[in-house]
N, CA, C and O atoms as a Tinker XYZ file with bonds, in Angstrom:
   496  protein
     1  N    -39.879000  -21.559000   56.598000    73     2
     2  CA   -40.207000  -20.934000   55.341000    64     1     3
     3  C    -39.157000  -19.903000   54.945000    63     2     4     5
     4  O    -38.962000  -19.830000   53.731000    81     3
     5  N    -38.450000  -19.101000   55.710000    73     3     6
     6  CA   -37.763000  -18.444000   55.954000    64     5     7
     7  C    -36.303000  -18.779000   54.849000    63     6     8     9
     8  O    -35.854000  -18.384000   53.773000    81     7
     9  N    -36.007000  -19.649000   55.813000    73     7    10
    10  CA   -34.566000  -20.789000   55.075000    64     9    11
    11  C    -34.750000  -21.180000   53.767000    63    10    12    13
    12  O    -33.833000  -21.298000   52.954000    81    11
    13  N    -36.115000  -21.420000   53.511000    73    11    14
    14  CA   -36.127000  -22.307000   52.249000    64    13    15
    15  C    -35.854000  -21.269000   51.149000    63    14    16    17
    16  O    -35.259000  -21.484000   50.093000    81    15
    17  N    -36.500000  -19.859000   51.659000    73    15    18
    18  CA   -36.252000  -18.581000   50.618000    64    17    19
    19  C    -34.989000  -18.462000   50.553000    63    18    20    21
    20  O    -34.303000  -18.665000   49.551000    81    19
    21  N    -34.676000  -18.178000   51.453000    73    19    22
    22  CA   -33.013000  -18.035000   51.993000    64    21    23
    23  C    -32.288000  -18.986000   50.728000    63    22    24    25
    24  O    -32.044000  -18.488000   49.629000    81    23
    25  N    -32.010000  -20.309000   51.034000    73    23    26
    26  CA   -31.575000  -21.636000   50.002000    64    25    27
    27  C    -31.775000  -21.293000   48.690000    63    26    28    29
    28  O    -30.899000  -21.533000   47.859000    81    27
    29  N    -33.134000  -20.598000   48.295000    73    27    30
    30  CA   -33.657000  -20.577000   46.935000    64    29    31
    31  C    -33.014000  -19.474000   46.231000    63    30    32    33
    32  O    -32.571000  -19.478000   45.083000    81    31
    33  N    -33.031000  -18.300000   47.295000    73    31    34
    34  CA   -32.437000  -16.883000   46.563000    64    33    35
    35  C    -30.858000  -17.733000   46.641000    63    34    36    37
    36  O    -30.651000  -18.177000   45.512000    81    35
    37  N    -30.089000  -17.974000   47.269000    73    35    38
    38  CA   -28.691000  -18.572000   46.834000    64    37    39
    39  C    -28.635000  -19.625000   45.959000    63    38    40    41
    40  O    -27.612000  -19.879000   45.323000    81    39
    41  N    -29.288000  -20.034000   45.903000    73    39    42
    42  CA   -28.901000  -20.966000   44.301000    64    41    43
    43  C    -29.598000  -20.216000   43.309000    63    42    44    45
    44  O    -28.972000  -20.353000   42.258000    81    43
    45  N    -30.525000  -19.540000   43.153000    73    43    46
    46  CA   -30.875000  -18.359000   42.146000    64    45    47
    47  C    -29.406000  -17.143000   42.101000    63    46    48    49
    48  O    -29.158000  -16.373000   41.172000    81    47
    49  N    -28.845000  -17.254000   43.021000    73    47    50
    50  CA   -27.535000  -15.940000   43.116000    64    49    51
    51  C    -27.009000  -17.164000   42.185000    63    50    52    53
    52  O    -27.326000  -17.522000   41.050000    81    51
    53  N    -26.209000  -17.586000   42.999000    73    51    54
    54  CA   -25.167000  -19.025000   42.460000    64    53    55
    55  C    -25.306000  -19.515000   40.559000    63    54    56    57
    56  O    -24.386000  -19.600000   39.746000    81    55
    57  N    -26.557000  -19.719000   40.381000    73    55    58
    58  CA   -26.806000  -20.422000   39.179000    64    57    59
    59  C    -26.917000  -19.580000   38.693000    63    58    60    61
    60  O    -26.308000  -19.885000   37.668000    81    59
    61  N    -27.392000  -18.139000   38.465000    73    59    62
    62  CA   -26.932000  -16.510000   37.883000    64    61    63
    63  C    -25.451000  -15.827000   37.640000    63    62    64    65
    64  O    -25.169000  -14.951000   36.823000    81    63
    65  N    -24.654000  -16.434000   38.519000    73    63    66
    66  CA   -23.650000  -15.939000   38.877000    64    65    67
    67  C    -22.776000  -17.072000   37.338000    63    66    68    69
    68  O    -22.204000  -16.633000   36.341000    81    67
    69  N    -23.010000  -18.536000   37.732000    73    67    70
    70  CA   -22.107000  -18.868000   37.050000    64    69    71
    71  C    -22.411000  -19.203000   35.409000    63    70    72    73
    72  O    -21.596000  -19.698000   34.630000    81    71
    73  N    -23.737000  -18.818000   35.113000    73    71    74
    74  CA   -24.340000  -18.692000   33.731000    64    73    75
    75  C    -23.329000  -16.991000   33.360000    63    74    76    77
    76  O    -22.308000  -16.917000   32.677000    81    75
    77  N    -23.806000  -16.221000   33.830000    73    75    78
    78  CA   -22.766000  -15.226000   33.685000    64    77    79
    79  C    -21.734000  -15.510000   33.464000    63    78    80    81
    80  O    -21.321000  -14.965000   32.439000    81    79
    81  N    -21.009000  -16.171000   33.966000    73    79    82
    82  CA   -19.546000  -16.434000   33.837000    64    81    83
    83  C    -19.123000  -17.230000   32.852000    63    82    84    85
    84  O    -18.013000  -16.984000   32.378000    81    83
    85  N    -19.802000  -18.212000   32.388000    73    83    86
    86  CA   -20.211000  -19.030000   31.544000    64    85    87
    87  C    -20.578000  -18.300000   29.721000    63    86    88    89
    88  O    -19.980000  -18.446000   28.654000    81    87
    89  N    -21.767000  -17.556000   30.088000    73    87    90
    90  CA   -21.806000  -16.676000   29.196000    64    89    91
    91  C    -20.945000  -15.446000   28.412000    63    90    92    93
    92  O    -21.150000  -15.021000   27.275000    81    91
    93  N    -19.921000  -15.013000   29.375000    73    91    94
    94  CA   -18.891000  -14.036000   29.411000    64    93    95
    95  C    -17.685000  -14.493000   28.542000    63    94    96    97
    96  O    -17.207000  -13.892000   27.579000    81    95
    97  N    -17.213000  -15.910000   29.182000    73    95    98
    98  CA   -15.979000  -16.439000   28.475000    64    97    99
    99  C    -16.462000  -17.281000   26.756000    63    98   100   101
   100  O    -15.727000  -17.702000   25.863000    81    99
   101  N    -17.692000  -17.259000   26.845000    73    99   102
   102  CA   -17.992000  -18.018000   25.217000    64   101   103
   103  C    -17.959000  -16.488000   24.572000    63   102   104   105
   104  O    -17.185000  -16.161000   23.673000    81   103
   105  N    -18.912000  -15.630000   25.174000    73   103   106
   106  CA   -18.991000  -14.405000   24.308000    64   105   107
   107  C    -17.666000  -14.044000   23.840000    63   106   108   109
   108  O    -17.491000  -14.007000   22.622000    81   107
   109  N    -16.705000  -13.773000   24.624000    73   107   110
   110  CA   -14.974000  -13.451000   24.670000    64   109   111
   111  C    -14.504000  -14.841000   23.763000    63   110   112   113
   112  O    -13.630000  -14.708000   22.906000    81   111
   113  N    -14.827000  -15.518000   23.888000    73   111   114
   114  CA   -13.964000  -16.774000   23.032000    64   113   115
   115  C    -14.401000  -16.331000   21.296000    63   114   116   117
   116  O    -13.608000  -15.975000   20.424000    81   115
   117  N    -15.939000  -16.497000   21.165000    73   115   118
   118  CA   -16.651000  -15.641000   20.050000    64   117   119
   119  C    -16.386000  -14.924000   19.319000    63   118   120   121
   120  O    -16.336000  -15.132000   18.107000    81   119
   121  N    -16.004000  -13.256000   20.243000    73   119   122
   122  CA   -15.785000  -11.926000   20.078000    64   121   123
   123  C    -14.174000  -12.129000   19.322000    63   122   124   125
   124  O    -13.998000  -11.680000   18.189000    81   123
   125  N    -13.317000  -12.671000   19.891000    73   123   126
   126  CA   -12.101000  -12.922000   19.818000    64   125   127
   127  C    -11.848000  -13.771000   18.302000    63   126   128   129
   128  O    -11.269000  -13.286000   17.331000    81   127
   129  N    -12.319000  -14.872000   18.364000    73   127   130
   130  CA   -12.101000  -15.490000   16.881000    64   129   131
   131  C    -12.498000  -14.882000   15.662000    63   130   132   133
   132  O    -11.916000  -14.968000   14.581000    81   131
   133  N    -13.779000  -14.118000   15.989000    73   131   134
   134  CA   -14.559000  -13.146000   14.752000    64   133   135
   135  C    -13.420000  -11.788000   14.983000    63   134   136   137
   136  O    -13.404000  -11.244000   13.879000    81   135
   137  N    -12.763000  -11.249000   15.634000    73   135   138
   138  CA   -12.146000  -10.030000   15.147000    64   137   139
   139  C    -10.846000  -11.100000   14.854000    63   138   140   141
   140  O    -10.243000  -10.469000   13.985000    81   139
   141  N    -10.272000  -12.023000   15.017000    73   139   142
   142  CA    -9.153000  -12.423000   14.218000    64   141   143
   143  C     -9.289000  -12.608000   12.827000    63   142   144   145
   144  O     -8.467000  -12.405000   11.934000    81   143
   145  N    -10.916000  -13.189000   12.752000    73   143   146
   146  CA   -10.978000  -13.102000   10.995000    64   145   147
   147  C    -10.977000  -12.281000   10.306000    63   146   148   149
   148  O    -10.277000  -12.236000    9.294000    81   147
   149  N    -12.011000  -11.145000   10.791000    73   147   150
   150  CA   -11.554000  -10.327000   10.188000    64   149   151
   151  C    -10.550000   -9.211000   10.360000    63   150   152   153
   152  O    -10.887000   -8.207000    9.732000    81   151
   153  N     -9.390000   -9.086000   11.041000    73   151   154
   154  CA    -8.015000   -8.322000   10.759000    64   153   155
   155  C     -7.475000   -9.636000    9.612000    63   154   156   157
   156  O     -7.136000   -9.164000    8.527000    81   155
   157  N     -7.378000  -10.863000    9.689000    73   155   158
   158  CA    -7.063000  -11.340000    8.729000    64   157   159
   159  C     -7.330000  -11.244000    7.363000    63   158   160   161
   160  O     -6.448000  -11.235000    6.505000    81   159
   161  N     -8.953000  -11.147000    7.064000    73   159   162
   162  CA    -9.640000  -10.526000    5.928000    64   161   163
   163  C     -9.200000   -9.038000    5.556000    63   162   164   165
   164  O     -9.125000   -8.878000    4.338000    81   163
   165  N     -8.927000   -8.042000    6.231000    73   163   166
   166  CA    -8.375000   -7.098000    6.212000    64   165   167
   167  C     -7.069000   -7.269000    5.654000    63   166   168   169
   168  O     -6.747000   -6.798000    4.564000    81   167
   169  N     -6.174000   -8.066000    6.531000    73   167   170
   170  CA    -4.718000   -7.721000    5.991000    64   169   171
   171  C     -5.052000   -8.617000    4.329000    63   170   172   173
   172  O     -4.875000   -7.947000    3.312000    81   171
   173  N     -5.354000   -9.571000    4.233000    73   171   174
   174  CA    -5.153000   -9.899000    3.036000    64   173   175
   175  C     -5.801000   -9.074000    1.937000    63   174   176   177
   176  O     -5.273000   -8.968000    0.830000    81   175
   177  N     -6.642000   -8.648000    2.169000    73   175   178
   178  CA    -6.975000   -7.777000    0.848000    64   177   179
   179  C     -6.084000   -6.176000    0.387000    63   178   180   181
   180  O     -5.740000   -5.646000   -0.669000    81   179
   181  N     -5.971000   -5.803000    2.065000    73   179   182
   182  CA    -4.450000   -4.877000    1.861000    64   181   183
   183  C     -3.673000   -5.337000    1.086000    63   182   184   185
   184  O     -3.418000   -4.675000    0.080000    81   183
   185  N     -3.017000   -6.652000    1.294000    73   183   186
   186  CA    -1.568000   -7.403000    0.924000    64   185   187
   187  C     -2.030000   -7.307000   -1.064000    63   186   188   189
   188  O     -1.396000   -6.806000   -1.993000    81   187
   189  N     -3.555000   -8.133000   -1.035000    73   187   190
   190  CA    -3.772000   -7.816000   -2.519000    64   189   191
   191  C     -3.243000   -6.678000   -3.100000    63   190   192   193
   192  O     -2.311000   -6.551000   -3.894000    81   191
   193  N     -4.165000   -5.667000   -2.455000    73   191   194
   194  CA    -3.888000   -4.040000   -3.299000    64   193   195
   195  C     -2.810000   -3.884000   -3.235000    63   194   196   197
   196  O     -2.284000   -3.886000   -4.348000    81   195
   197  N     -2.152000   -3.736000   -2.436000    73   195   198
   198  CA    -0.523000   -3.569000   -2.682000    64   197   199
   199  C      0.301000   -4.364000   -3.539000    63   198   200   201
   200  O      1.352000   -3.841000   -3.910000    81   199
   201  N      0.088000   -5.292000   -3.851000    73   199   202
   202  CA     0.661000   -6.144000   -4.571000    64   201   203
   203  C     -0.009000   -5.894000   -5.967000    63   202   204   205
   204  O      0.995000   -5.747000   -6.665000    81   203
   205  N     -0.730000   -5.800000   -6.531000    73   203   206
   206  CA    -1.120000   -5.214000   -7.376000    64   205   207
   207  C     -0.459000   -3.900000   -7.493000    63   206   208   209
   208  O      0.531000   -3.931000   -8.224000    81   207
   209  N     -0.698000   -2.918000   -7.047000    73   207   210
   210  CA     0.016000   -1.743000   -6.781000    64   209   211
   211  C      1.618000   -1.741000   -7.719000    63   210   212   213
   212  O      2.006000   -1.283000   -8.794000    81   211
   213  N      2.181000   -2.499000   -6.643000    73   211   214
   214  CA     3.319000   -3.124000   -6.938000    64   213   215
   215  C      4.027000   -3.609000   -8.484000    63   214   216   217
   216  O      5.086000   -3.640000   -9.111000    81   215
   217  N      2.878000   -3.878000   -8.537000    73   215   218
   218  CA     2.888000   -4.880000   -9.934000    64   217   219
   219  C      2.560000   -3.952000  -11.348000    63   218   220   221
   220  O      2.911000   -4.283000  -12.481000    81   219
   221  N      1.712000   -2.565000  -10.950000    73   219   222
   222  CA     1.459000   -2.073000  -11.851000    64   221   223
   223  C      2.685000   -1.274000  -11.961000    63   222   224   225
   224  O      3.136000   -1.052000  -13.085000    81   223
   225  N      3.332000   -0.773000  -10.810000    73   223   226
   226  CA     4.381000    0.056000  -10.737000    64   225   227
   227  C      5.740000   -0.412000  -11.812000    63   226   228   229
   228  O      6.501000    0.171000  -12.584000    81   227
   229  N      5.546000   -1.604000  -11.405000    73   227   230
   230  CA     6.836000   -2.533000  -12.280000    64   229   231
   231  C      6.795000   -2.249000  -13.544000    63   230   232   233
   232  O      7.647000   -1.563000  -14.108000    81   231
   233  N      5.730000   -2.789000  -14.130000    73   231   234
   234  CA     5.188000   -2.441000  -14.906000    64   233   235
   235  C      5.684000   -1.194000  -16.433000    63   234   236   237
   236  O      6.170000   -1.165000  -17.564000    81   235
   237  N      5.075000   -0.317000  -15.291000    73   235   238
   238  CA     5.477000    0.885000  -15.305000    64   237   239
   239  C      6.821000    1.518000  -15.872000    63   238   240   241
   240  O      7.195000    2.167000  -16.850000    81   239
   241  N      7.390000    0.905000  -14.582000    73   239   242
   242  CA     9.148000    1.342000  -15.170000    64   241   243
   243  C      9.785000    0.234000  -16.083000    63   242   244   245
   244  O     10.809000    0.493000  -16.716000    81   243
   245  N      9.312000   -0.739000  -16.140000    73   243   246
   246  CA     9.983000   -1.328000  -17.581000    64   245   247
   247  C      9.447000   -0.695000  -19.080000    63   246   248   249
   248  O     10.110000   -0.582000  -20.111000    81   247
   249  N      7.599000   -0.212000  -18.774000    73   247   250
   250  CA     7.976000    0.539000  -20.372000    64   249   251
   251  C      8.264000    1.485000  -20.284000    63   250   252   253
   252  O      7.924000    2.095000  -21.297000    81   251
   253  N      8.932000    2.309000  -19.356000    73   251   254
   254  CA     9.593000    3.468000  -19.403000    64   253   255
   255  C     11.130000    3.301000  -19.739000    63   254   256   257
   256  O     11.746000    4.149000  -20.386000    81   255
   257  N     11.842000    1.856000  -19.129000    73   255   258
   258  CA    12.880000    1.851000  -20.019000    64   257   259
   259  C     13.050000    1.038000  -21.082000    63   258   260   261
   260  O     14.145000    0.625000  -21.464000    81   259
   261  N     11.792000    0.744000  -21.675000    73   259   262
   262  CA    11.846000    0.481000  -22.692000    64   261   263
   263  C     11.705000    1.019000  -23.974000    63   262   264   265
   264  O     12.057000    0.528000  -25.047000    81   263
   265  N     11.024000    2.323000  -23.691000    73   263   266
   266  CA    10.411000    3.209000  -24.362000    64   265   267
   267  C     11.824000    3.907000  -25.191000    63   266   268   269
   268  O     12.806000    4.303000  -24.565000    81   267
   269  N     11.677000    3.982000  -27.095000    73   267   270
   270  CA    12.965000    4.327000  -27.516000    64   269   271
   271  C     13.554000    5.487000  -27.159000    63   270   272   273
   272  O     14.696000    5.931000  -27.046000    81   271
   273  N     11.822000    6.049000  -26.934000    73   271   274
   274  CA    11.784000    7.957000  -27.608000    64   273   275
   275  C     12.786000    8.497000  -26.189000    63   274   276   277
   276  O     13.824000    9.159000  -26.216000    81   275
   277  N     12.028000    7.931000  -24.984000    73   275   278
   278  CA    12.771000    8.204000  -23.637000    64   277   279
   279  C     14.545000    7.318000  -23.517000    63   278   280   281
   280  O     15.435000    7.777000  -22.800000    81   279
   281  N     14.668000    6.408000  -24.126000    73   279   282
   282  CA    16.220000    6.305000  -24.055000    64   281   283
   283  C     16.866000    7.069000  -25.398000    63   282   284   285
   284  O     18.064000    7.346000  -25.461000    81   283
   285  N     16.026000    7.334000  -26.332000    73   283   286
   286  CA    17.588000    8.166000  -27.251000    64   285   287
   287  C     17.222000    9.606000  -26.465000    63   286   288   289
   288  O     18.084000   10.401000  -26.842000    81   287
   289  N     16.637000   10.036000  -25.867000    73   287   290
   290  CA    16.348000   11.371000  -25.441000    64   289   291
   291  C     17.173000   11.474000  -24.017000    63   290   292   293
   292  O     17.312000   12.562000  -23.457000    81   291
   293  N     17.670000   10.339000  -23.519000    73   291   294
   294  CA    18.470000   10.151000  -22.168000    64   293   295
   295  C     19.803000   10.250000  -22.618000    63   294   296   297
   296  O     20.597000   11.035000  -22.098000    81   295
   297  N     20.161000    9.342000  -23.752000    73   295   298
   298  CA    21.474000    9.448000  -24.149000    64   297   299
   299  C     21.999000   10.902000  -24.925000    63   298   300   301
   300  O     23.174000   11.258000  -25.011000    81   299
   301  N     20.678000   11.714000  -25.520000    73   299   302
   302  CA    21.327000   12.863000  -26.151000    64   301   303
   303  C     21.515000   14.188000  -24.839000    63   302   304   305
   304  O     22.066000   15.286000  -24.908000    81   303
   305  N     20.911000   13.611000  -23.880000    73   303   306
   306  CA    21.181000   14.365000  -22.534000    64   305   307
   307  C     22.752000   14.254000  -21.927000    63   306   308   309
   308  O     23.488000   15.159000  -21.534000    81   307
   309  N     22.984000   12.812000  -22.001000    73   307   310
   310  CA    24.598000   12.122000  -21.440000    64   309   311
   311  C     25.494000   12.695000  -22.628000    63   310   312   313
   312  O     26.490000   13.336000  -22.295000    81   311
   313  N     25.181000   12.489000  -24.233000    73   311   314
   314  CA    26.261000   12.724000  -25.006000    64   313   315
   315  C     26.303000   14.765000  -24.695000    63   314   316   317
   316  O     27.390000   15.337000  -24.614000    81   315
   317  N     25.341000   15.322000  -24.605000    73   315   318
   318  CA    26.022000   16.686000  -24.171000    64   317   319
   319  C     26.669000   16.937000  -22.674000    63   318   320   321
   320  O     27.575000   17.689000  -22.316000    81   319
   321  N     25.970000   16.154000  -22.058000    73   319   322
   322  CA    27.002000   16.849000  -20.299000    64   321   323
   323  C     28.752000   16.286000  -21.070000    63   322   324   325
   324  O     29.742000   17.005000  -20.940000    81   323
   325  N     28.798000   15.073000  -21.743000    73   323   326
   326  CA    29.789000   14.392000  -21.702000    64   325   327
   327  C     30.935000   15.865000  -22.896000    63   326   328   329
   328  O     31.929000   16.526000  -22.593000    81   327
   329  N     30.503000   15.828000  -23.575000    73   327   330
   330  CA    30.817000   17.098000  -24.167000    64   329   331
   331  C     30.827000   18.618000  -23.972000    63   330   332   333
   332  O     31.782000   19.368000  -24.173000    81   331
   333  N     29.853000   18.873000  -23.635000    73   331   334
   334  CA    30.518000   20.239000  -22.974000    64   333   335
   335  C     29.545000   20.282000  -21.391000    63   334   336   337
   336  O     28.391000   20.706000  -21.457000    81   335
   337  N     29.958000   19.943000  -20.398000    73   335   338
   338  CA    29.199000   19.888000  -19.181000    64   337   339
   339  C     28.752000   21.107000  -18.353000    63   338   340   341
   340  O     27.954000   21.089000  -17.417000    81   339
   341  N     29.701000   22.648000  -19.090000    73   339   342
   342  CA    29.865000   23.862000  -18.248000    64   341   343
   343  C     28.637000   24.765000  -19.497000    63   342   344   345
   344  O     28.390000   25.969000  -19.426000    81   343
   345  N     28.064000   23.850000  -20.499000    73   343   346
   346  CA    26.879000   24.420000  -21.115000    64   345   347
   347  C     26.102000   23.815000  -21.780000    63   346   348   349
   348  O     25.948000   23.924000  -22.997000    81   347
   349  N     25.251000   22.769000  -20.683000    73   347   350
   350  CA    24.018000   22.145000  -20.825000    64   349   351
   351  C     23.040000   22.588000  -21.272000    63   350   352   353
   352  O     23.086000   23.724000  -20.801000    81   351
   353  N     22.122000   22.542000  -21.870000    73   351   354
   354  CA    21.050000   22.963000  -22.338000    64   353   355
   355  C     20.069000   21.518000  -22.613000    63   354   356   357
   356  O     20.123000   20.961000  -23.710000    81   355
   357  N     19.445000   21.148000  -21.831000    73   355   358
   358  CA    19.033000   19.467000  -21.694000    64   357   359
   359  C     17.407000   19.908000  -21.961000    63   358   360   361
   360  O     16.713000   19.098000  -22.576000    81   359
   361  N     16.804000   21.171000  -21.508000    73   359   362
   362  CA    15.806000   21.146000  -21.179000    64   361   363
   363  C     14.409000   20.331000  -22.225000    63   362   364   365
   364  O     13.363000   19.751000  -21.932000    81   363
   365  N     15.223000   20.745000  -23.742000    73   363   366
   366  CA    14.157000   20.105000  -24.559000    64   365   367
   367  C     13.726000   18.682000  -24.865000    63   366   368   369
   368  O     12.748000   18.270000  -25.489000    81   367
   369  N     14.831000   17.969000  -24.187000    73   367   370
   370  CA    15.125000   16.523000  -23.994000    64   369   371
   371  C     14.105000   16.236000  -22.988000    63   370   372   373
   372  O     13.040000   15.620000  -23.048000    81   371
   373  N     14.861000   16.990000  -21.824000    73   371   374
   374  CA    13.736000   16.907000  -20.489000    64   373   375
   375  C     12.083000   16.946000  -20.940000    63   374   376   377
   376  O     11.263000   16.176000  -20.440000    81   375
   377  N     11.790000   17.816000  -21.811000    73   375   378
   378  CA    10.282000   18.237000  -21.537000    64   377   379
   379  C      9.817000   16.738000  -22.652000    63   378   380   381
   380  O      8.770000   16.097000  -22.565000    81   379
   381  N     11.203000   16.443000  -23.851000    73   379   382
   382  CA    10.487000   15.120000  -24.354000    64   381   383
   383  C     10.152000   13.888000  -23.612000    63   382   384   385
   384  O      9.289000   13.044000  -23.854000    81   383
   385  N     11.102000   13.970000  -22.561000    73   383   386
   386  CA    10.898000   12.769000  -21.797000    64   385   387
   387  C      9.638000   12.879000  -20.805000    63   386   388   389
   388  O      8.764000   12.014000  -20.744000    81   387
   389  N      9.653000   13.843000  -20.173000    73   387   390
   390  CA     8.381000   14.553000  -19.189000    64   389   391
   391  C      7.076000   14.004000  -19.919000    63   390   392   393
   392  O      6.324000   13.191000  -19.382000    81   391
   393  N      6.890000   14.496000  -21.121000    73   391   394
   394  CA     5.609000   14.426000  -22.072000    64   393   395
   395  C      5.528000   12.670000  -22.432000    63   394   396   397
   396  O      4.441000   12.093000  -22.464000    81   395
   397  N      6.690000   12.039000  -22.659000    73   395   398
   398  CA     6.169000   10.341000  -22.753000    64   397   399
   399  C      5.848000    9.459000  -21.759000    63   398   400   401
   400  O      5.032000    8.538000  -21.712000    81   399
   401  N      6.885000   10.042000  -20.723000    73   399   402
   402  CA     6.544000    9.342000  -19.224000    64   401   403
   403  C      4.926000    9.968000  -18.719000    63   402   404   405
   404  O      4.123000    9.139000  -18.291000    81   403
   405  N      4.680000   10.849000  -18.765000    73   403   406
   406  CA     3.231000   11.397000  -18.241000    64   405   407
   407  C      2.387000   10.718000  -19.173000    63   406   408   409
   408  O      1.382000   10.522000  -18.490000    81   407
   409  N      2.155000   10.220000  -20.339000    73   407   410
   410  CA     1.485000    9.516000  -20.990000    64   409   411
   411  C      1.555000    7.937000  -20.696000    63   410   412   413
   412  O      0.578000    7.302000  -21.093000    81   411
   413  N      2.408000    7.336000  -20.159000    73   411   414
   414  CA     2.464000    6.101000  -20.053000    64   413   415
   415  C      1.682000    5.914000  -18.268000    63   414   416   417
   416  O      0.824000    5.141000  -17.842000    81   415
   417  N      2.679000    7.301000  -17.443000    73   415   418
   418  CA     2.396000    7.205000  -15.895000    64   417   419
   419  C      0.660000    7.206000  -15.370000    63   418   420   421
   420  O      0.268000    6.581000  -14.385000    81   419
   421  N     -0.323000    8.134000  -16.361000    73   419   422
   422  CA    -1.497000    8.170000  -16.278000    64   421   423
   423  C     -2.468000    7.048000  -16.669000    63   422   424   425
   424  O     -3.691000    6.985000  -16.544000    81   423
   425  N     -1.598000    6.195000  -17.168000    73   423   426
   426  CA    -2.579000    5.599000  -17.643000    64   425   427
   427  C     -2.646000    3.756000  -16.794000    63   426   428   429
   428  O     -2.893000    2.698000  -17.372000    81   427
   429  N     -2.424000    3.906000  -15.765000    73   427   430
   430  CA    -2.070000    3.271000  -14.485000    64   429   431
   431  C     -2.757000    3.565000  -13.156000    63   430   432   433
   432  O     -2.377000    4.341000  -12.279000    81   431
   433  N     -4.006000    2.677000  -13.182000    73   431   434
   434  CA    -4.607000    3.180000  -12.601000    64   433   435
   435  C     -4.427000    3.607000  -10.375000    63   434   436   437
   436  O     -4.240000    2.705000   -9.558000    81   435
   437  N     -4.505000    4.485000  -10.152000    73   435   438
   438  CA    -4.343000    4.743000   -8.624000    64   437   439
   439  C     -3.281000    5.889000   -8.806000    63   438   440   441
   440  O     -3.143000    6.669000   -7.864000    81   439
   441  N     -2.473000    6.068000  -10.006000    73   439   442
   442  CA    -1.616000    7.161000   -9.632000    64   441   443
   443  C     -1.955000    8.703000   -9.840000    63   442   444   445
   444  O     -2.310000    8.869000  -11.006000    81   443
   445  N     -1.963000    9.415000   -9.402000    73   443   446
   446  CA    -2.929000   10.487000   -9.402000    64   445   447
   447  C     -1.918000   11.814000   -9.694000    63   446   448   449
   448  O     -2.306000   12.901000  -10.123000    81   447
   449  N     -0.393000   11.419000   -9.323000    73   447   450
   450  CA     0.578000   12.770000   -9.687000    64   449   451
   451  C      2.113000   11.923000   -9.879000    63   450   452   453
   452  O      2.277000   10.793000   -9.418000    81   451
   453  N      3.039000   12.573000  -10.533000    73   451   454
   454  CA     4.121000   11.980000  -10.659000    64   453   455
   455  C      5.071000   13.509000  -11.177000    63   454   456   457
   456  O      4.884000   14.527000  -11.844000    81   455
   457  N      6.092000   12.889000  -10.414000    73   455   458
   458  CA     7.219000   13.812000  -10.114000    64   457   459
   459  C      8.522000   13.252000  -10.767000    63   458   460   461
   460  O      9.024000   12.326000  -10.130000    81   459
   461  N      9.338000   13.720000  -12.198000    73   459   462
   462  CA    10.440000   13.361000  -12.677000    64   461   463
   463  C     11.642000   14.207000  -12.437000    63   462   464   465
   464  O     11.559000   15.424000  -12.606000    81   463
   465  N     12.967000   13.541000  -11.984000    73   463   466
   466  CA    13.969000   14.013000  -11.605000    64   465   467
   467  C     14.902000   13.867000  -13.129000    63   466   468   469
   468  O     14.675000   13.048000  -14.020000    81   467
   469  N     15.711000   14.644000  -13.115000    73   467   470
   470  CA    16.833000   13.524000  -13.888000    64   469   471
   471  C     18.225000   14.005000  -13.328000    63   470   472   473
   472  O     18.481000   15.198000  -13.166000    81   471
   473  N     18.920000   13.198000  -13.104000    73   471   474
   474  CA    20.340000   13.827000  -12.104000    64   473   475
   475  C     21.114000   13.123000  -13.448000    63   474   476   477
   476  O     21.001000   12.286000  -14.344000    81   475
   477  N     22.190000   14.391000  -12.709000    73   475   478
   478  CA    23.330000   14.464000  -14.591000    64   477   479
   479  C     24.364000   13.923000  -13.311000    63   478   480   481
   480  O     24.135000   14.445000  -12.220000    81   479
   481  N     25.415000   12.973000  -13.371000    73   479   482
   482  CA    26.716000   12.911000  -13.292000    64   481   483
   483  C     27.338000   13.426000  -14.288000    63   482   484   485
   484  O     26.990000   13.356000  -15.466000    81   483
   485  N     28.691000   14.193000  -13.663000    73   483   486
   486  CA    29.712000   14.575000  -14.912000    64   485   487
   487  C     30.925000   13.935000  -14.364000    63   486   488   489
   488  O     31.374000   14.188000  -13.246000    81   487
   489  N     31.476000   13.026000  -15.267000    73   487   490
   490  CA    32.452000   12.962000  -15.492000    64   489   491
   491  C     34.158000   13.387000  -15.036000    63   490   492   493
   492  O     34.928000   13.713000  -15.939000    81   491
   493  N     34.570000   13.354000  -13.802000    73   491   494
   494  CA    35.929000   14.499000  -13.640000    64   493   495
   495  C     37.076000   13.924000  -13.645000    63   494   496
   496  O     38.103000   14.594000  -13.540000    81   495
């Protein structure tokens, strides 16, 4: 009677043991394909927004150089450095251009601040 318990608890170990094991590598096979989908679902909807992003940005800077008010206001910036460069006075140009670009830049959605440079080359 002894043995037969003996026999019974080892194939109760045994057939526990390899359901476990069994159970472990499907769960992991499972676990594994469902987080590949979704980092995949993830990256692609990133890749969307950004690309969009992207797209609005473009956007963006073509009607800015398309815009008249901001290119005759660029060129009356170039025709004074080009003329007298040692007494610029650009600023009212600047604040026209500042004031059309901030009207076009806001109205794009996700951008929340924007920062305009304008660098003068002169001529030597």
């Amino acid at each position: 009677m002894n043995k037969i318990f003996k026999v019974y608890m080892l194939l109760m170990f045994v057939s526990c043991v390899v359901l476990m094991v069994v159970f472990g590598i499907r769960f992991s096979s499972v676990y594994n394909s469902q987080a590949r989908s979704h980092m995949n679902d993830v990256t692609v909807a990133a890749e969307t927004g950004l690309e969009e992003r992207i797209s609005q940005i473009d956007q963006l800077s073509v009607s800015i150089l398309i815009n008249n008010s901001v290119q005759k206001n660029l060129k009356e910036i170039n025709y004074q450095t080009l003329v007298n460069p040692e007494n610029t006075s650009f600023q009212t140009e600047k604040a026209a251009i500042s004031s059309e670009i901030r009207g076009s830049v806001f109205n794009v959605p996700g951008i929340v601040s924007a920062r305009i440079f304008l660098w003068i080359m002169w001529k030597l």
